[in-house]
Phi, psi and omega in degrees: 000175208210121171276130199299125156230142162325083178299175181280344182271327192282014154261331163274349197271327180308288194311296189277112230115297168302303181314313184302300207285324161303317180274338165302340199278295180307341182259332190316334171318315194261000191293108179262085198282139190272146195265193184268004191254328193219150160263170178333149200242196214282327178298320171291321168270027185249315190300313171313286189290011180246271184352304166290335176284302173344276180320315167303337190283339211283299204298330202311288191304334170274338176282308191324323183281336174295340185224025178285181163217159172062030139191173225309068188333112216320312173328328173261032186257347192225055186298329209265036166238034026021061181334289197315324181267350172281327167326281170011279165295315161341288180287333173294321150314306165300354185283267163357304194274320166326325176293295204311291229289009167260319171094082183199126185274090174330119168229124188247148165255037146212204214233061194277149183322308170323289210276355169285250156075269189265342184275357183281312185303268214329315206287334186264328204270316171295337150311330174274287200310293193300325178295299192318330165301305156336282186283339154295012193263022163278338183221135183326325164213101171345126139212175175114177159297276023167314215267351162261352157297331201261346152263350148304308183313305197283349157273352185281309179306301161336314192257356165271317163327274200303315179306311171311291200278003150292313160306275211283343134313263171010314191281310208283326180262004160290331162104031173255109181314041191300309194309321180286320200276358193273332178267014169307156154318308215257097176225033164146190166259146180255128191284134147304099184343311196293311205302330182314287213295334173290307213285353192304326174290006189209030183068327150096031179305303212293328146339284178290353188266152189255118182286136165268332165297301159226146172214182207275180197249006163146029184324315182268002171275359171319292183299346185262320175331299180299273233276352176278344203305302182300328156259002172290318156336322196283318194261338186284002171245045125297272195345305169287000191205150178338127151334325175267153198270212189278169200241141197245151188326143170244135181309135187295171170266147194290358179206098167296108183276019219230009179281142194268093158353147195260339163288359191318139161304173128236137173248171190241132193220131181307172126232153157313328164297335169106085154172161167242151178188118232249096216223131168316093167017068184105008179261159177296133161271132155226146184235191181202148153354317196195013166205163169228108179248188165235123174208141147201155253330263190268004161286169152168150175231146238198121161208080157282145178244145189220121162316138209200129178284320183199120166014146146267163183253174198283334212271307194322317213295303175317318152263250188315346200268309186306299182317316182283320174277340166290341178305319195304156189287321183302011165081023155330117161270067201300143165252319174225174181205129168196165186274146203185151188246094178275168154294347179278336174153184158282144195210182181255152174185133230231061132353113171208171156241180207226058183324122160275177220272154178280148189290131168292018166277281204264329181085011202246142184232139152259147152327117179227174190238166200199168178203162224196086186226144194230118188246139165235125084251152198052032180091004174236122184239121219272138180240081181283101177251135187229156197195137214197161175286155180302117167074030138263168189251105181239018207293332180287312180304322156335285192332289228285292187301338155302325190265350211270346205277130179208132175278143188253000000 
């Protein structure tokens, strides 16, 4: 056997890479993906952008393992195109379950075909969670298949995490130093394809005896991992998603505080997205990548832009467009869906109600009443959402910012 030793680049590439995946896992909870009424809120551009760092870390780590040397060599990271190393991995699992079925917690001093293996799967599963993240950080408001795969994937990431970190407990209250030994240089021997398959007929003790100079840096929750996946599975979109269930309408306020003064300013404002548009005096800017809003306190106007092939029709809206804002968690109410005439062109447009989002002060969320108009042109579709408390009167200033819309 050949001893593993750590370059500094597969330790750093390990170490931030992990941080990234832990903290995208951990933050999703708190994450708000934006709808057509409000946008995305500050844990949602932190999550986007760790995302695209992710993925660069994912790729990183895979050229690096193609052109290291003196470790765990790529062939064995992809045993299921190889009858020998899949034999390989085979015997090495019955090796293994022979231990458990002792009720003996496995410790290998080498780098064996299995946990290289499974530990290659976590690595193809972060890979999936970054690329599907990736292409939605392409559209302004998430939807699709793209966005229930890449939340299938994090439970799938969910429940290979919790495994690692189930196992080195175990190990740790076992009295197996892992936990100190996993940031080490030295962290085992590389098992030989041939050496798997003879020891298969006898467990493969030699595998399993425990070295005191060294040991692997978590070969076996690699392997225990697969048996937690399936109750782990059951439990992972607690982790990924709020607590709360869907949110039921809150009754409007009886003195609505969101009326837009009838003396109000309007100033006229360029945007980089290709379009103009005449927004209230003094309300707050945040921009993005691909939206822009305005606000103050519980007004706000929204305006994103999304490639778009050709118009949507009163029927595309009523499907997919409707369908995606009803999903929000917020007791979305549609009341109308029509056809309308602006100076930017003909356009659509969607009335509802809503929950805003809670004051980070006071923690109190209110009732709003929203509107929704979709501008299409040259392959581009402009999302003007403007918002307000329930049963204030802002229908003319709506208006005003709406006809006010100009493609550039």
């Amino acid at each position: 056997m050949t001893e593993i030793r750590r370059t500094v680049a597969t330790q750093l590439l390990h170490g931030a890479l992990m941080l990234s995946v832990l903290w995208q896992l951990a933050a999703s909870g708190f994450v708000e993906r934006p709808c057509a009424a409000q946008p995305g809120n500050l844990f949602y551009e932190i999550h986007r952008v760790v995302g695209l760092v992710t993925l660069a870390l994912v790729l990183a780590f895979w050229l690096w393992s193609a052109v290291r040397r003196r470790e765990t060599p790529l062939t064995a990271l992809f045993p299921w195109f190889s009858p020998g190393r899949l034999r390989a991995v085979l015997a090495d699992l019955k090796a293994h379950w022979a231990q458990l079925r002792r009720f003996r917690l496995p410790i290998a001093d080498a780098e064996t075909p299995l946990a290289s293996a499974v530990h290659r799967l976590g690595l193809l599963t972060a890979l999936a969670l970054a690329a599907t993240g990736a292409w939605l950080f392409t559209q302004s408001v998430p939807t699709g298949l793209v966005l229930e795969v890449h939340k299938a994937v994090s439970n799938l990431m969910w429940a290979y995490v919790a495994g690692h970190a189930g196992v080195a407990v175990l190990h740790q209250v076992s009295g197996h130093p892992i936990l100190r030994r996993m940031f080490g240089r030295s962290y085992g021997t590389l098992q030989p394809v041939k050496a798997s398959l003879s020891q298969a007929g006898h467990d493969q003790q030699q595998l399993h005896q425990p070295n005191r100079s060294v040991m692997p840096i978590m070969s076996t929750s690699q392997i225990l991992s697969l048996l937690f996946t399936a109750s782990v599975l059951v439990a992972a979109p607690a982790f990924g998603a709020p607590a709360l269930g869907p949110q039921q309408p809150i009754a409007a306020e009886k003195s609505p505080p969101g009326d837009i003064p009838d003396n109000q300013a309007f100033v006229a404002f360029k945007s980089p997205l290709g379009f103009s548009i005449k927004v209230p005096e003094g309300w707050a800017r945040r921009e993005s990548p691909a939206a822009l809003s305005f606000s103050d306190k519980y007004n706000a106007l929204r305006i994103s832009i999304s490639p778009r092939a050709a118009a949507p029709t009163l029927a595309d809206l009523k499907g997919s467009e409707l369908a995606a804002l009803e999903k929000s968690p917020k007791a979305v109410r549609v009341t109308s869906v029509k056809p309308i005439v602006l100076p930017a062109g003909p356009a659509l447009v969607v009335h509802y109600g809503i929950n805003s989002d809670p004051n980070p002060v006071t923690n109190k969320a209110i009732r709003l009443d929203a509107a929704s108009y979709y501008l299409w042109k040259a392959g581009k579709l402009a999302t003007l959402t403007v918002s307000a408390p329930a049963g204030a009167d802002n229908v003319d200033q709506w208006l005003l910012m709406a006809r006010s819309f100009a493609w550039q």
